[in-house]
C-alpha positions, 0 to 999 in steps of 0.5 A: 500500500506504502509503494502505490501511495509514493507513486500517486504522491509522484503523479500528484507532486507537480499539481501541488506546486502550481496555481492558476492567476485568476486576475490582475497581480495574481491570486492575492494581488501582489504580483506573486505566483505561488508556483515552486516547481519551475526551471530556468530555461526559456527554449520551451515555446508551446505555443502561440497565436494572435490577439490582437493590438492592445496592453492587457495581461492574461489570466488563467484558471480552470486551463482557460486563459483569457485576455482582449486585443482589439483588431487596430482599425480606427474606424469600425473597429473592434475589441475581442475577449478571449477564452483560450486553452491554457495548455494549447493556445486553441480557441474556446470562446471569444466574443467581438464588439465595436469599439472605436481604437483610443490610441492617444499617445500610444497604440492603443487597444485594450488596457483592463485584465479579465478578472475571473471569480468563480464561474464568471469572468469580468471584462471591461473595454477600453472605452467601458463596456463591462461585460460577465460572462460564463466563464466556461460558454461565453455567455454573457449574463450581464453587461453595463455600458460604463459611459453611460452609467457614470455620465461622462461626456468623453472617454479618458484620455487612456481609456478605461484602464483599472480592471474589474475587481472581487471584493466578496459580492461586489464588483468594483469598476473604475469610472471617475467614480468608484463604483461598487456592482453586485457581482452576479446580476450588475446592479449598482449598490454605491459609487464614491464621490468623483474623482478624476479617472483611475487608469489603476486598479484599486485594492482592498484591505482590512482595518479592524473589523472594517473593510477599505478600498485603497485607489490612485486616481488622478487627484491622488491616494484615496481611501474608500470605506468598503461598505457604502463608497464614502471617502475616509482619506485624501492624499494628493498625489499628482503625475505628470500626463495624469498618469498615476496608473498603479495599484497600492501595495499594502502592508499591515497598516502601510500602504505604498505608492508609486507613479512615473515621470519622477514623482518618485514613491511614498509610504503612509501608515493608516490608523482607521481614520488617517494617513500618516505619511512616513516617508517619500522619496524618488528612489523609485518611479514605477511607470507602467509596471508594480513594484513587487513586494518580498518581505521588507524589500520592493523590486522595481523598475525606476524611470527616474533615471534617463527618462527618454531611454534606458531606465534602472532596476532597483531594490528599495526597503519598503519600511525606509524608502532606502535603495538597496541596489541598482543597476542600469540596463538598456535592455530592460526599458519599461519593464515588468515583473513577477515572483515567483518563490525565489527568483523573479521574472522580468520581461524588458520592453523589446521582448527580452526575459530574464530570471534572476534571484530575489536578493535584496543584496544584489542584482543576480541573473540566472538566465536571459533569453530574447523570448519575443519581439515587438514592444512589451509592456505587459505583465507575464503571468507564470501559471501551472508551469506555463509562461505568458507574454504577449506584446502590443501588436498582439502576438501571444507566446506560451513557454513551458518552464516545468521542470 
C-alpha cells in the first residue's frame, strides 16, 4: 500500500506546486505566483497565436486563459475577449464588439485584465463596456455600458484602464467614480464621490473589523470605506500626463505608492481614520509596471533615471524608502515583473526575459533569453508551469518552464 501511495504522491507532486492567476497581480494581488516547481530555461515555446493590438495581461484558471486585443482599425473597429486553452493556445470562446481604437499617445487597444471569480469572468473595454460572462460558454449574463452609467461626456484620455475587481459580492469598476456592482446580476449598490479617472486598479484591505478600498486616481491616494463608497482619506498625489496608473501595495497598516515621470514613491501608515505619511522619496518611479513586494524589500523598475531611454532596476526597503541596489540596463526599458518563490521574472520592453534571484543584496541573473519581439509592456503571468507574454501588436507566446 506504502509503494502505490509514493507513486500517486509522484503523479500528484507537480499539481501541488502550481496555481492558476485568476486576475490582475495574481491570486492575492501582489504580483506573486505561488508556483515552486519551475526551471530556468526559456527554449520551451508551446505555443502561440494572435490577439490582437492592445496592453492587457492574461489570466488563467480552470486551463482557460483569457485576455482582449482589439483588431487596430480606427474606424469600425473592434475589441475581442478571449477564452483560450491554457495548455494549447486553441480557441474556446471569444466574443467581438465595436469599439472605436483610443490610441492617444500610444497604440492603443485594450488596457483592463479579465478578472475571473468563480464561474464568471469580468471584462471591461477600453472605452467601458463591462461585460460577465460564463466563464466556461461565453455567455454573457450581464453587461453595463460604463459611459453611460457614470455620465461622462468623453472617454479618458487612456481609456478605461483599472480592471474589474472581487471584493466578496461586489464588483468594483473604475469610472471617475468608484463604483461598487453586485457581482452576479450588475446592479449598482454605491459609487464614491468623483474623482478624476483611475487608469489603476484599486485594492482592498482590512482595518479592524472594517473593510477599505485603497485607489490612485488622478487627484491622488484615496481611501474608500468598503461598505457604502464614502471617502475616509485624501492624499494628493499628482503625475505628470495624469498618469498615476498603479495599484497600492499594502502592508499591515502601510500602504505604498508609486507613479512615473519622477514623482518618485511614498509610504503612509493608516490608523482607521488617517494617513500618516512616513516617508517619500524618488528612489523609485514605477511607470507602467508594480513594484513587487518580498518581505521588507520592493523590486522595481525606476524611470527616474534617463527618462527618454534606458531606465534602472532597483531594490528599495519598503519600511525606509532606502535603495538597496541598482543597476542600469538598456535592455530592460519599461519593464515588468513577477515572483515567483525565489527568483523573479522580468520581461524588458523589446521582448527580452530574464530570471534572476530575489536578493535584496544584489542584482543576480540566472538566465536571459530574447523570448519575443515587438514592444512589451505587459505583465507575464507564470501559471501551472506555463509562461505568458504577449506584446502590443498582439502576438501571444506560451513557454513551458516545468521542470
Amino acid at each position: 500500500m506504502t509503494k502505490y501511495l509514493y507513486f500517486f504522491y509522484i503523479l500528484l507532486l507537480p499539481f501541488l506546486h502550481s496555481a492558476d492567476w485568476p486576475k490582475w497581480l495574481g491570486p492575492n494581488n501582489d504580483g506573486v505566483s505561488t508556483e515552486s516547481d519551475w526551471g530556468n530555461d526559456l527554449d520551451n515555446l508551446q505555443w502561440k497565436t494572435k490577439i490582437g493590438v492592445g496592453f492587457s495581461s492574461m489570466v488563467v484558471a480552470d486551463g482557460r486563459l483569457f485576455t482582449m486585443g482589439h483588431d487596430g482599425q480606427k474606424r469600425g473597429g473592434k475589441e475581442t475577449v478571449y477564452c483560450l486553452n491554457a495548455k494549447t493556445g486553441k480557441p474556446i470562446w471569444t466574443d467581438s464588439y465595436e469599439a472605436p481604437l483610443v490610441d492617444y499617445l500610444h497604440e492603443g487597444g485594450p488596457c483592463a485584465t479579465p478578472t475571473v471569480d468563480g464561474d464568471l469572468v469580468y471584462t471591461i473595454s477600453k472605452h467601458g463596456k463591462l461585460g460577465a460572462y460564463q466563464a466556461g460558454t461565453g455567455k454573457k449574463v450581464w453587461f453595463k455600458d460604463m459611459m453611460v452609467v457614470s455620465s461622462m461626456k468623453k472617454v479618458p484620455d487612456w481609456g478605461f484602464a483599472a480592471s474589474p475587481y472581487v471584493m466578496g459580492n461586489l464588483l468594483l469598476i473604475e469610472a471617475g467614480s468608484t463604483y461598487a456592482l453586485d457581482k452576479n446580476s450588475g446592479k449598482i449598490i454605491w459609487k464614491s464621490k468623483d474623482y478624476r479617472p483611475a487608469y489603476g486598479s484599486p485594492i482592498s484591505f482590512k482595518s479592524g473589523k472594517d473593510t477599505h478600498i485603497a485607489v490612485i486616481k488622478t487627484d491622488g491616494l484615496v481611501i474608500l470605506d468598503g461598505s457604502n463608497g464614502k471617502t475616509l482619506a485624501f492624499e494628493k498625489w499628482e503625475t505628470s500626463y495624469s498618469t498615476n496608473a498603479s495599484t497600492p501595495i499594502i502592508k499591515g497598516d502601510k500602504i505604498f505608492i508609486s507613479t512615473g515621470y519622477r514623482r518618485g514613491c511614498a509610504l503612509f501608515q493608516w490608523n482607521g481614520k488617517s494617513l500618516k505619511k512616513i516617508y517619500e522619496n524618488k528612489n523609485l518611479s514605477t511607470h507602467m509596471n508594480h513594484a513587487i513586494l518580498v518581505d521588507d524589500y520592493l523590486f522595481g523598475f525606476d524611470g527616474n533615471v534617463h527618462m527618454a531611454g534606458p531606465k534602472d532596476f532597483t531594490c528599495i526597503q519598503f519600511s525606509t524608502g532606502k535603495e538597496q541596489w541598482r543597476v542600469a540596463d538598456g535592455g530592460l526599458q519599461i519593464g515588468s515583473l513577477l515572483v515567483a518563490d525565489d527568483r523573479m521574472i522580468l520581461l524588458g520592453q523589446r521582448g527580452e526575459c530574464t530570471i534572476a534571484k530575489v536578493n535584496p543584496k544584489k542584482f543576480e541573473v540566472l538566465n536571459r533569453e530574447q523570448i519575443i519581439g515587438g514592444k512589451t509592456w505587459t505583465m507575464p503571468v507564470l501559471a501551472n508551469g506555463l509562461l505568458y507574454v504577449r506584446n502590443t501588436r498582439g502576438d501571444l507566446f506560451c513557454l513551458g518552464l516545468s521542470k
